[in-house]
ChimeraX commands (.cxc) that place a marker at each C-alpha (Angstrom):
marker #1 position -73.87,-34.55,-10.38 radius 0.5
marker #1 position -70.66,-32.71,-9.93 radius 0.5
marker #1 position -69.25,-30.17,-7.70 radius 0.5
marker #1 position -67.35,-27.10,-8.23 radius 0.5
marker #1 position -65.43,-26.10,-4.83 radius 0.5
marker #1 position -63.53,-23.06,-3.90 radius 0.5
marker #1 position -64.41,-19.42,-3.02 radius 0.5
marker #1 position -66.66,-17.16,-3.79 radius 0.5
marker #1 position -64.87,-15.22,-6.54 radius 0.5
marker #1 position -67.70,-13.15,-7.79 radius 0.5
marker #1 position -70.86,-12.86,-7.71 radius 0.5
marker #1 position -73.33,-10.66,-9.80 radius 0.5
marker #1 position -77.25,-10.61,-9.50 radius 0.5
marker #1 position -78.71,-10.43,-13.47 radius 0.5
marker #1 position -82.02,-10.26,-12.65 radius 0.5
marker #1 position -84.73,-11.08,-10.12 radius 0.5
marker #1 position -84.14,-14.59,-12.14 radius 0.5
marker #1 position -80.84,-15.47,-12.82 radius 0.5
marker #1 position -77.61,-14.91,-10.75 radius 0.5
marker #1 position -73.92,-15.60,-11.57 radius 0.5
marker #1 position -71.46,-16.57,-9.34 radius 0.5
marker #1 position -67.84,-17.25,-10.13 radius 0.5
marker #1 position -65.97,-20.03,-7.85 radius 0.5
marker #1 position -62.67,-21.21,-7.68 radius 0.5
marker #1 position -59.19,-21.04,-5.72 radius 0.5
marker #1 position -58.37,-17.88,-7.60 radius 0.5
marker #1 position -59.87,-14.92,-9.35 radius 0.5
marker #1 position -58.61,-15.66,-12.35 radius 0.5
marker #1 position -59.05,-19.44,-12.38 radius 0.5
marker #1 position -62.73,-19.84,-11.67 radius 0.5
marker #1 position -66.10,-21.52,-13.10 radius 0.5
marker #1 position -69.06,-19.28,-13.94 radius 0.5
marker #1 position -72.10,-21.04,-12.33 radius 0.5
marker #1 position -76.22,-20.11,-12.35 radius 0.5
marker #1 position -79.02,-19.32,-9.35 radius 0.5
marker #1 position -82.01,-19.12,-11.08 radius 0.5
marker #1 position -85.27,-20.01,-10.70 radius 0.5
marker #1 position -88.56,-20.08,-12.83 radius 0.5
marker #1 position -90.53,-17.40,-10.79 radius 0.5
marker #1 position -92.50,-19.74,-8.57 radius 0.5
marker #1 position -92.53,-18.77,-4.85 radius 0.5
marker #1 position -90.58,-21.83,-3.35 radius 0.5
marker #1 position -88.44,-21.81,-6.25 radius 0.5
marker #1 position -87.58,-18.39,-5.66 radius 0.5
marker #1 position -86.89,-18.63,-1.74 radius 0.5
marker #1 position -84.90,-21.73,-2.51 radius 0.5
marker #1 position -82.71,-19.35,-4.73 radius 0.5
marker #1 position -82.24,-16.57,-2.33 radius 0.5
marker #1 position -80.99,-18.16,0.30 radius 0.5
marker #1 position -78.57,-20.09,-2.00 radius 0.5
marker #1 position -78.08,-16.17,-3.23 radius 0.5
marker #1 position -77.41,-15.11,0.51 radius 0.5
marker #1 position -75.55,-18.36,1.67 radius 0.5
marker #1 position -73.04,-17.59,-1.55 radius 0.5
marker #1 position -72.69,-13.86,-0.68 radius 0.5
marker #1 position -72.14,-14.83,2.92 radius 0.5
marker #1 position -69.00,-17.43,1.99 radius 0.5
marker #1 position -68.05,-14.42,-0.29 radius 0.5
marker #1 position -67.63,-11.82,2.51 radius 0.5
marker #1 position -66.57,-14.21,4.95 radius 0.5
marker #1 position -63.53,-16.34,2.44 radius 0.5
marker #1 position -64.91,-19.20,3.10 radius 0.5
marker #1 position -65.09,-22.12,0.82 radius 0.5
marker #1 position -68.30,-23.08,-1.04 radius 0.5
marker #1 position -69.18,-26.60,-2.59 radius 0.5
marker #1 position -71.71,-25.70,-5.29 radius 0.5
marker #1 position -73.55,-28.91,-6.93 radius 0.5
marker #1 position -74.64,-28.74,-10.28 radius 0.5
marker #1 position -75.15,-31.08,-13.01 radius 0.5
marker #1 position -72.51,-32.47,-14.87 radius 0.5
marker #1 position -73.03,-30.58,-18.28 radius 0.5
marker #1 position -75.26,-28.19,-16.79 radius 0.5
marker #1 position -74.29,-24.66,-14.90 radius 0.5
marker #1 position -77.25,-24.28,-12.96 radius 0.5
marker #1 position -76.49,-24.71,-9.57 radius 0.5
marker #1 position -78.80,-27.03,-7.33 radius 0.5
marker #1 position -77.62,-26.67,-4.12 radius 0.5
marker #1 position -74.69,-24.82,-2.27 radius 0.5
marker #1 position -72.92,-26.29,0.70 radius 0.5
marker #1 position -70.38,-23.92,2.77 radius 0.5
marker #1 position -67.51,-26.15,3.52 radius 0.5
marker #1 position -66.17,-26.43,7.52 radius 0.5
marker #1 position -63.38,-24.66,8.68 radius 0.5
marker link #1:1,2 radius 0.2
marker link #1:2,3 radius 0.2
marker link #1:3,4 radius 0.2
marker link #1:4,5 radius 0.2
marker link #1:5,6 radius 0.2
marker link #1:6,7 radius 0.2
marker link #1:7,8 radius 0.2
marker link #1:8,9 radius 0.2
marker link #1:9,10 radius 0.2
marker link #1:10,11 radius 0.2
marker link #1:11,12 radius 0.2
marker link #1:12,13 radius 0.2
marker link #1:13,14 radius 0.2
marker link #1:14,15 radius 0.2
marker link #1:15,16 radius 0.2
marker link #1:16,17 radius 0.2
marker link #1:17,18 radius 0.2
marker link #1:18,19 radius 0.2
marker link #1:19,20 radius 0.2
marker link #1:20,21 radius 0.2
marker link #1:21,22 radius 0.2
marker link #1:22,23 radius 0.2
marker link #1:23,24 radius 0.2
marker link #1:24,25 radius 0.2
marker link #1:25,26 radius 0.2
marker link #1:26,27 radius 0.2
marker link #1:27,28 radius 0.2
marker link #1:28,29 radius 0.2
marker link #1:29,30 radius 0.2
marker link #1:30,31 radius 0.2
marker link #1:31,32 radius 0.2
marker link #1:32,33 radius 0.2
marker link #1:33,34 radius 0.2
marker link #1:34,35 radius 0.2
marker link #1:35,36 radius 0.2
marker link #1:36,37 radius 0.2
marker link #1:37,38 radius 0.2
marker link #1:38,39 radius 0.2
marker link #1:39,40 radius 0.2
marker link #1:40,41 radius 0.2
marker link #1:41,42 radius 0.2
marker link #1:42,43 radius 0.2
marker link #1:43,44 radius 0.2
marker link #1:44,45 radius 0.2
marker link #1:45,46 radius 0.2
marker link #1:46,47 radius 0.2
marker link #1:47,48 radius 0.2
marker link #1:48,49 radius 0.2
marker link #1:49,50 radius 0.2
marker link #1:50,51 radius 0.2
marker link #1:51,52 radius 0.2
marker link #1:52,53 radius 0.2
marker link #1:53,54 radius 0.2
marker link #1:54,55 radius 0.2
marker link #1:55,56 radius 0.2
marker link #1:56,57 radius 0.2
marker link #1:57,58 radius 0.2
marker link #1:58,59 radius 0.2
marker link #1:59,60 radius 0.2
marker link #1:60,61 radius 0.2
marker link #1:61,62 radius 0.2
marker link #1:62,63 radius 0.2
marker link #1:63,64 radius 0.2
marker link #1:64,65 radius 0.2
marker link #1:65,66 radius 0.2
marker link #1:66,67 radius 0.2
marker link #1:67,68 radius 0.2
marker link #1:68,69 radius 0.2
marker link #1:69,70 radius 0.2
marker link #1:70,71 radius 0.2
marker link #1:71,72 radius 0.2
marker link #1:72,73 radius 0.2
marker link #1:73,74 radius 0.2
marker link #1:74,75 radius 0.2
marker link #1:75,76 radius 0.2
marker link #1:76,77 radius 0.2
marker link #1:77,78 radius 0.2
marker link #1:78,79 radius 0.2
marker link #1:79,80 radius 0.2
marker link #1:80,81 radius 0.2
marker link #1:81,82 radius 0.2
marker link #1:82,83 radius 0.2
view
């Protein structure tokens, strides 16, 4: 698994599906990562409040650790790092 770590550059809701979110130490030197889900109910609450823990670093500039898979974009869980 690896780990993309930095803030909350951007972050854009696609659908009721699939979210973006752009990480990294500066806004133009980021990673594009993927919330999704496949529609199933705890799927779906699983990616909302990865959704709302994202947009909550975002607002607040705090740094995220977002775990994904290491050729893969889709991001399994997000961890908001300590001040």
């Amino acid at each position: 698994m690896a780990e993309t770590i930095g803030l909350v550059q951007r972050l854009s809701i696609l659908t009721d599906t699939v979210t973006c979110v752009w990480i990294g130490p500066t806004p133009d030197n980021t990673e594009v990562l993927l919330v999704s889900n496949d529609g199933s109910t705890t799927d779906a609450s699983f990616a909302n409040s990865m959704i709302h823990a994202l947009a909550s670093a975002s607002t607040n500039y705090r740094e995220v650790a977002a775990v994904h898979g290491d050729s893969d974009a889709t991001v399994t869980s997000v961890r908001i790092e300590p001040i």
